[in-house]
Every structure is written in C-alpha cells, then in structure tokens.
C-alpha angles and dihedrals in degrees: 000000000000118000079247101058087045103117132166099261100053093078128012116225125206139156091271092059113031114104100204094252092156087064091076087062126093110266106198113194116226108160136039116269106140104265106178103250091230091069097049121084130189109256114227085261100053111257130117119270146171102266108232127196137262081269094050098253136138106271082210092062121106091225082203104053089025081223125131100260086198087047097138087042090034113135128271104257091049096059082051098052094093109221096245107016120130096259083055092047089058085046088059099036094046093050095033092056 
C-alpha cells in the first residue's frame, strides 16, 4: 500500500496501539503550555523545540509505556496531531516499515 492509498479506515489507531510514531517528528513549540524547560532545546534556526534523543525521539516519551509522560502540559501541536488521521497513518507507515 502506497502512502497515497492510506485512509482512515485501512488501520484503526488507538492508545493501545499507537506507538507513538509521531513522537520522532519535530515538534516546534509555538505557544505557552507549560512544557517543563528542561525538556525544550533551541532548533538550529533559533526557535524553541521539544529536545529528542540520540535516537530522535521525543525526550517526553515513557520508552516503556510509549505514552507522552508531560501529556496534560504536552505542546500545541501535539495536542493537534489527531491519533488516526492520515498525517498520523504516514507517521506509522513510514516508522513501522
């Protein structure tokens, strides 16, 4: 299955299988939540975003549980990024594969 033929309906998506994929992504933070400053780093180009790991992941993510330790003070955009919508399919198909 191509990234163009993934739809909504082809896997469902839900907080016991998620896998967190969308916590490799950049995560750039653009509005005031509470996001603990220790885990906030400075981009190459200045701005303020979530710090990853050597490995690229999220430095806010309980490798055990692969759930968002900082959920209720979690960023913006992650509270945007819809568990199951098509950007977070080709999350999950891109890192699965």
């Amino acid at each position: 299955m191509s990234i163009k033929n993934i739809s909504q309906d082809s896997i469902e998506v839900s907080c016991n299988n998620c896998e967190a994929c969308c916590c490799r992504l950049e995560v750039i933070l653009i509005s005031e939540t509470g996001v603990p400053h220790y885990y906030i780093e400075e981009s190459e180009s200045g701005g303020s975003v979530m710090a990853r790991l050597e490995d690229g992941w999220c430095v806010a993510l309980d490798r055990n549980t692969m759930k968002c330790t900082i959920y209720d003070k979690r960023p913006w955009v992650c509270r945007e990024f819809a568990t199951g919508s098509y950007e977070c399919l080709v999350e999950r198909k891109e890192h699965l594969e």
